[in-house]
C-alpha positions in Angstrom: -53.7 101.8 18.5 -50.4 103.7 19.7 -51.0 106.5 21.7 -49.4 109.8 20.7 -48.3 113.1 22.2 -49.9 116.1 20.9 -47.2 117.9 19.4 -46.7 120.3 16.5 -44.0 118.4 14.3 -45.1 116.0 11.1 -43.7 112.8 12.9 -45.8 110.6 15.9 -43.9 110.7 18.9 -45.4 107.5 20.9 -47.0 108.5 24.5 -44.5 105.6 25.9 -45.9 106.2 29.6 -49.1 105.6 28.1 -48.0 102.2 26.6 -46.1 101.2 29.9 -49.0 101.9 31.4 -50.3 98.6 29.4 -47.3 97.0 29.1 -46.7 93.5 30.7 -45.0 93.7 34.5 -41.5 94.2 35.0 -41.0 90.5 36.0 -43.2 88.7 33.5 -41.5 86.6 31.1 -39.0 88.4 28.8 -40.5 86.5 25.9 -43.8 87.8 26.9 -41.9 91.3 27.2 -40.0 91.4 24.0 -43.4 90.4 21.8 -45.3 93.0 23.7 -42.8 95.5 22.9 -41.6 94.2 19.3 -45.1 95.1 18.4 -45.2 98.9 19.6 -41.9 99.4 17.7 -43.9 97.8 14.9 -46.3 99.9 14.6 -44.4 103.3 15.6 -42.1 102.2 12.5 -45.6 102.2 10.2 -46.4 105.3 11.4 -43.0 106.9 10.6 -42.9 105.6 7.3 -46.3 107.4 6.5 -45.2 110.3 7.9 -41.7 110.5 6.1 -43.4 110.2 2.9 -42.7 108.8 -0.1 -40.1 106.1 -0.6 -39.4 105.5 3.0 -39.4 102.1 3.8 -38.9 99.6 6.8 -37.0 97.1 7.3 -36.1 94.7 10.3 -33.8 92.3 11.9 -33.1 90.2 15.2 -32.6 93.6 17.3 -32.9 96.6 14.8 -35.8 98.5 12.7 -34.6 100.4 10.5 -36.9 103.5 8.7 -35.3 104.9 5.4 -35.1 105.7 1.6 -31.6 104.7 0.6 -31.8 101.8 -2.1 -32.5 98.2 -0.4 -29.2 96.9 -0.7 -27.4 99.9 1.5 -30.3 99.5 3.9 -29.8 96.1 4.4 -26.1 96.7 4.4 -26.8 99.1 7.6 -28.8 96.3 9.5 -26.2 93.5 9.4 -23.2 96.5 9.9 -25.9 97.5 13.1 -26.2 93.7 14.3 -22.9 93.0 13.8 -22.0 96.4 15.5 -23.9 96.3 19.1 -22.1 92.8 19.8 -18.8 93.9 18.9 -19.3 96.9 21.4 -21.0 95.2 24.2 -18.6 92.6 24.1 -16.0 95.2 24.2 -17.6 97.2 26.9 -18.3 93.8 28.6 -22.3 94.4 28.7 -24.9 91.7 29.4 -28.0 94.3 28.8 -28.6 96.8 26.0 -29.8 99.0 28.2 -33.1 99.5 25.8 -36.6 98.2 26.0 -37.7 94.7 25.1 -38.2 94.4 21.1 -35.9 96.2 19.0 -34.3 99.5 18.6 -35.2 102.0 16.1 -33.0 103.4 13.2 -34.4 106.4 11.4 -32.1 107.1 8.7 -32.8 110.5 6.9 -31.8 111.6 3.3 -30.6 115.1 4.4 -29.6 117.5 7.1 -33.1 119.5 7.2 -35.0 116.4 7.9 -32.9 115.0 9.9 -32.7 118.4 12.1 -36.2 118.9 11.6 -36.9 115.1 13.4 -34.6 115.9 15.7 -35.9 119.0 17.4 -39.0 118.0 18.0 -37.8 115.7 21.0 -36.0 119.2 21.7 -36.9 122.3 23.8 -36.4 125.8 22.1 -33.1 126.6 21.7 -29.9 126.7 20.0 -27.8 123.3 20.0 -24.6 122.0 18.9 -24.7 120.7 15.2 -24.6 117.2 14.5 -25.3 114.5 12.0 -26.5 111.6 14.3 -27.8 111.2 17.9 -29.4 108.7 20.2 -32.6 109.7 21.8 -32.8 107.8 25.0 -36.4 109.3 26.0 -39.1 107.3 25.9 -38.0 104.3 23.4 -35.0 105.0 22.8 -33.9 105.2 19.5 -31.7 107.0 16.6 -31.4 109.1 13.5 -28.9 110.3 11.4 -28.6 111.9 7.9 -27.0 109.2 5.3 -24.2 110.7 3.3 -22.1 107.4 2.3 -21.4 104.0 3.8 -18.4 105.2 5.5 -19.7 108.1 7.3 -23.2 105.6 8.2 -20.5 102.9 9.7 -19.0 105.5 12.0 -22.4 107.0 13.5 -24.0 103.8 13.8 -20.7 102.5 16.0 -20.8 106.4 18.1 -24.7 106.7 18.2 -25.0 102.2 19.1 -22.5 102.6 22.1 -24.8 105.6 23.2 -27.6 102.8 23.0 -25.6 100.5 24.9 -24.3 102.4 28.1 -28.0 104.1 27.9 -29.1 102.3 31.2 -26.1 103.4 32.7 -26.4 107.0 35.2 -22.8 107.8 33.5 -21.6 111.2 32.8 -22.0 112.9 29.9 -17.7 113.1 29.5 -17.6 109.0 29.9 -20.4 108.5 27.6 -18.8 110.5 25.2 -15.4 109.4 25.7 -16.7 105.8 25.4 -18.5 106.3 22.2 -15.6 108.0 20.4 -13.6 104.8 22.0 -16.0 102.0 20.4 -16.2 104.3 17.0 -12.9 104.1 16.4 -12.0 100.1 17.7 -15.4 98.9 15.2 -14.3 101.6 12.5 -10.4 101.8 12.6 -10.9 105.2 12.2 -10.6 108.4 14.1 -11.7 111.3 12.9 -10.2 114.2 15.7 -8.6 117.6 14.4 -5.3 117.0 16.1 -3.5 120.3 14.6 -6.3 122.2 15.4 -6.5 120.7 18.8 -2.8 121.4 19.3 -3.2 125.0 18.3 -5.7 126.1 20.5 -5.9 123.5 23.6 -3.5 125.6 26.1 -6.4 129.0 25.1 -9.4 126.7 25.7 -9.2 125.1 29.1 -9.6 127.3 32.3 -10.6 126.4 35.9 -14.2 127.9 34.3 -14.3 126.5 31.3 -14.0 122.9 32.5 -17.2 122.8 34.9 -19.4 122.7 31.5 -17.3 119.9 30.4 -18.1 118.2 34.0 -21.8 119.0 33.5 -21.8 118.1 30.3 -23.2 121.6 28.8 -20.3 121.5 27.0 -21.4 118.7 24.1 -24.7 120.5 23.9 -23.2 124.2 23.5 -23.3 125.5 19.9 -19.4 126.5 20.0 -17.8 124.5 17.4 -14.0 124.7 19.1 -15.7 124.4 22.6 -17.1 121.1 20.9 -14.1 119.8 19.4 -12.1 120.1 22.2 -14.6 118.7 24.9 -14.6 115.6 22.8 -10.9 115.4 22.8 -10.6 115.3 26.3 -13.5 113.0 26.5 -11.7 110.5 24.9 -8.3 111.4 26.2 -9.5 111.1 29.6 -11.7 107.7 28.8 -8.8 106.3 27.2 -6.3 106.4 29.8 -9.1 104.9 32.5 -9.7 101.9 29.8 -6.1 101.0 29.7 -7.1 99.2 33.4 -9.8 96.9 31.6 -9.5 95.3 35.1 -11.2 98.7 36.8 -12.6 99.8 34.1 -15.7 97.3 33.7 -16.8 98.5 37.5 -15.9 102.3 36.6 -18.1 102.8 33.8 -21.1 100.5 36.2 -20.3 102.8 39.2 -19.6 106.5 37.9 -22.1 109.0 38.4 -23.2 112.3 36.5 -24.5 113.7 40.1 -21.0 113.7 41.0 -18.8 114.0 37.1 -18.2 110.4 38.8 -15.6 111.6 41.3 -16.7 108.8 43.7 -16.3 105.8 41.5 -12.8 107.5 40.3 -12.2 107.4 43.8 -13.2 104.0 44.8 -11.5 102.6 41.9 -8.4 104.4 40.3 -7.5 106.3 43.7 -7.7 109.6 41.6 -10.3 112.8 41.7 -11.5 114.2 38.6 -9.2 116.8 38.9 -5.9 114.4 38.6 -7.2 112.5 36.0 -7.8 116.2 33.6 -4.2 117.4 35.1 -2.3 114.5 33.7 -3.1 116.2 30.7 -3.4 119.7 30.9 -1.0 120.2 34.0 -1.5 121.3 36.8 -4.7 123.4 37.6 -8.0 123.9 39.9 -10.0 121.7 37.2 -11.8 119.9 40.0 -15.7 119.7 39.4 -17.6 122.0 41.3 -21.2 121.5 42.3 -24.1 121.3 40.9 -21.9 118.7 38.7 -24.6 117.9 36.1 -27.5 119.6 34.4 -29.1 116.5 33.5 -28.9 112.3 33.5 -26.9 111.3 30.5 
């Protein structure tokens, strides 16, 4: 039986030290790894449909569970648009590991915004976050949930949230992950959502030499500012897009940078620039330099 935390919220949350604990050894086979693992996920995704309730179902393909109550034909819709996703990122991102545990990665897919938050913060401390409709939780087995509006709106998490799945074994920081995701979202989607006129209006007010540390830590995604969010993102994928016009460095960038550092030394080793020249090629010149401590947490 799957071993679970204690915990006050309505939906099992897997002791997954407790299953390592049983798991096979790091160097047995991977077949022997994948079924061992294939058949925790398994179970965790019987548990979760119990505990969602009524009309939650499962379903499953080659790399993906998925948990959810949208009619079968958009669920199977969002496997093969998942499948079809994760290789079209990690061959853009040139990755040969999906940075998750053997078997296959869970997809909780919610029919509204209180469920979805309410899943959500229980893999949070107390607090007040950011607002979001989709997020990767790479604690434990990794996995991710987001609230289902329409097919469009499913397309462009999956692509965000599966590129966060992807990078996941990477020590990156928060900025780069970000920056890639919005990347990846936009090459699978051909969309871009960003509020460009808003941006414009407000992006010489919002960037000081203070104000850009908690973008290099990366408190800035988690703070519940809405223009202090918008605007970290944009230069997330401002600053991530100018790096990946090097494909050529860009591949040993994203393996080498760092959130103990904002990745100053891989920019370093790589693109001959500090952090600080790569943010005043947009902004202008400035101290925008990361100071330590650099990150509040592993991305």
């Amino acid at each position: 039986m799957l071993p679970l935390l204690p915990t006050d919220s309505r939906f099992p949350i897997p002791d997954w030290s407790a299953v390592q604990a049983s798991a096979p050894a790091a160097d047995a086979a991977p077949a022997e790894l994948d079924a061992f693992w294939t058949e925790q996920g398994r179970e965790w995704v019987h548990l979760l449909k119990r505990a969602f309730g009524e009309g939650y179902q499962g379903y499953e393909s080659a790399n993906f569970w998925l948990v959810s109550r949208e009619p079968a034909d958009t669920c199977r819709r969002l496997v093969v648009w998942a499948e079809q996703t994760a290789a079209k990122v990690k061959k853009l991102l040139r990755l040969d590991h999906a940075g998750r545990l053997f078997g296959k990665c869970p997809m909780v897919v919610v029919h509204d915004l209180d469920t979805y938050h309410e899943y959500f913060a229980a893999y949070l401390p107390d607090g007040e976050y950011a607002g979001s409709g989709g997020v990767y939780l790479n604690r434990g087995y990794g996995h991710f949930v987001f609230s289902f509006l329409d097919m469009g709106q499913a397309e462009a998490v999956l692509a965000h949230e599966l590129t966060h799945a992807c990078v996941a074994h990477l020590p990156i920081p928060a900025w780069l992950n970000e920056g890639v995701a919005q990347l990846c979202e936009i090459h699978v989607t051909g969309r871009d959502h960003a509020r460009y006129e808003e941006i414009k209006e407000t992006l010489g007010e919002h960037w000081t030499p203070e104000s850009i540390q908690a973008f290099w830590s990366g408190a800035a995604f988690l703070e519940n500012d809405d223009i202090g969010q918008m605007h970290s993102y944009h230069l997330a994928k401002v600053l991530t897009s100018r790096l990946a016009r090097r494909p050529d460095l860009f591949h040993d960038f994203l393996h080498e940078a760092h959130h103990d550092d904002a990745g100053a030394a891989a920019l370093r080793a790589r693109y001959q620039l500090s952090p600080g020249d790569l943010v005043a090629d947009y902004l202008g010149d400035g101290d925008w330099e990361p100071r330590p401590p650099f990150a509040i947490s592993a991305s």
